[in-house]
N, C-alpha and C positions, 0 to 999 in steps of 0.2 A: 504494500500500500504506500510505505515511504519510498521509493522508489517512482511509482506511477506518478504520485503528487508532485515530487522533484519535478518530473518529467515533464509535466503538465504548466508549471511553474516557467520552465526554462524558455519552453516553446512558447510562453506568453509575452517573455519578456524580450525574446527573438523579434518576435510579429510587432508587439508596440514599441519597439527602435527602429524596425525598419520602416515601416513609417512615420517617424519623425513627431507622432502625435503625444508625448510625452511633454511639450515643448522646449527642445533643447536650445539653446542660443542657437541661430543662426544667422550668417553673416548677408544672407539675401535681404533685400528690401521688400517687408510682408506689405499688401494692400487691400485691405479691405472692407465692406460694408455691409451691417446686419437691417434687415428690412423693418425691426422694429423703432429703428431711427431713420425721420426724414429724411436726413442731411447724409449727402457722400463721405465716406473718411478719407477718399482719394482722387485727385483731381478728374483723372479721366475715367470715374465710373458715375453713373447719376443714378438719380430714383426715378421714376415713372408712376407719377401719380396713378392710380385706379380709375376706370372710366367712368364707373357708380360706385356709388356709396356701400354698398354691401359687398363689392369685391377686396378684397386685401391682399392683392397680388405684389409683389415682391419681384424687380428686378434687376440683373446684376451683369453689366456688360463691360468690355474693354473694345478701346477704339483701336487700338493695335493693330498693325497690316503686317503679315507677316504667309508666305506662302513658302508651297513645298514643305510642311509639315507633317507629323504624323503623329496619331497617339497612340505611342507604342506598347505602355504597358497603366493597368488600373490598377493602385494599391490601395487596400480597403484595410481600417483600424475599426471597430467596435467594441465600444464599452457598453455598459449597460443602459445608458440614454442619452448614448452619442455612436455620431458614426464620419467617420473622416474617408472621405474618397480621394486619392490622390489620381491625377491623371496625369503620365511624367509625356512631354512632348521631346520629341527627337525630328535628326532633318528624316523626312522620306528615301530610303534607298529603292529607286524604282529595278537596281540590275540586281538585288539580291535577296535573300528569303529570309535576309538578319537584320535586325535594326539599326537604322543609322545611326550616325552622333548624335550623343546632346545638344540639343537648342538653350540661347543664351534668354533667348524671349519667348512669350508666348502668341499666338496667331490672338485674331480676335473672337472673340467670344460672348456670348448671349447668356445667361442662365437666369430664366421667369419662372417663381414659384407662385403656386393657384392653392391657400390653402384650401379654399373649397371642394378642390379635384383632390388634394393632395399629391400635386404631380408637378415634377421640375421640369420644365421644358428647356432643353438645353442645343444651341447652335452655336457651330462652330464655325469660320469661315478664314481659308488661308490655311486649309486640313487637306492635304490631297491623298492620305492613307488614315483609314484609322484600325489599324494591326490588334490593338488589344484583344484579350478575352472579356466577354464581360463575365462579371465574376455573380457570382450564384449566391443568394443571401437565405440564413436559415428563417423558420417560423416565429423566431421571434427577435428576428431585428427590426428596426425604425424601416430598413427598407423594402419594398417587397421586392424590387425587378428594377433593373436598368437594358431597354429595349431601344431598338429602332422599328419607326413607322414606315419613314421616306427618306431616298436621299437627298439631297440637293447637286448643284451640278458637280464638276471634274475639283472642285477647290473648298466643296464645305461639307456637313454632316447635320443632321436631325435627330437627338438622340430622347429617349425620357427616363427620369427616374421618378418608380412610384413608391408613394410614400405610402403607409399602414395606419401611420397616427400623426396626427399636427404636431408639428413641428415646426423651430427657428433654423435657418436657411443661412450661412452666412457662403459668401465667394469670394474666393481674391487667386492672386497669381505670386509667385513666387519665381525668382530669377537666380540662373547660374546655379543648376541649373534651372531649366524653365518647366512649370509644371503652373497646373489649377486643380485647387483646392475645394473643396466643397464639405463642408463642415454642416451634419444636419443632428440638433439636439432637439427631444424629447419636450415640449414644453409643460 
């Protein structure tokens, strides 16, 4: 039994370092905004008013032009009423079946949360590969599924994550390397 729990122990602490959701100092410049405040914390992201009053949508975009991108791999942390999505962007290698280099930036990007749907509608644009898996969530995470409906043309992606329970949404980008973060807590 000491031994399994060790065991259990080890590989938790494996998973919650490698992605980074621990939050260890790091030397990138974080940016970002929670939809329960009006105001952006960073220049080029803004809020988008709701169109009626009973919507409470939640949006979170970067103006960034950045092409020949890919999202090569999703790294998923889960605690018990949080869940950290990392999506790590690399260049696109169109002649090979491995992933390219690290990007220093990220392409730009869209993320619109509907508490009412419980559904994060997420676009990407300046993505000419998106490689990853999508990763598989058990019965009792915040999330249920991250799908595609449709694509968009040769340069962007449509993707959703759907949620289980209402939840706080937050998004930002992280540089050097470049990746987008998606932070979604249990309210």
């Amino acid at each position: 039994m000491k031994k399994l729990s060790l065991s259990m122990f080890i590989l938790l602490l494996f998973v919650a370092c490698e992605t980074g959701y621990k939050g260890e100092p790091n030397s990138t410049k974080e940016e970002s905004v929670s939809f329960t405040t009006n105001k952006p914390k960073a220049s080029y992201l803004e809020y988008k008013e709701p169109l009626d009053a009973e919507s409470l949508d939640s949006n979170f975009s970067s103006e960034t032009r950045e092409d020949g991108l890919d999202i090569g791999t999703i790294r998923v942390s889960e605690k018990k009423d949080s869940v950290r999505l990392v999506f790590d962007n690399y260049r696109w290698n169109l002649t090979s079946e491995y992933l390219g280099e690290k990007v220093d930036t990220v392409g730009s990007y869209n993320f619109d949360y509907s508490p009412e749907k419980l559904l994060i509608t997420a676009t990407l644009d300046g993505y000419s590969a998106f490689s990853a898996q999508l990763p598989k969530f058990n019965k009792d995470s915040i999330v249920e599924e991250i799908y595609f409906d449709e694509s968009l043309d040769n340069n962007g992606y449509k993707f959703y994550i759907k949620l289980r329970y209402d939840s706080e949404v937050k998004v930002f980008s992280l540089k050097n390397p470049a990746r987008i973060v998606v932070d979604i807590t249990l309210l």
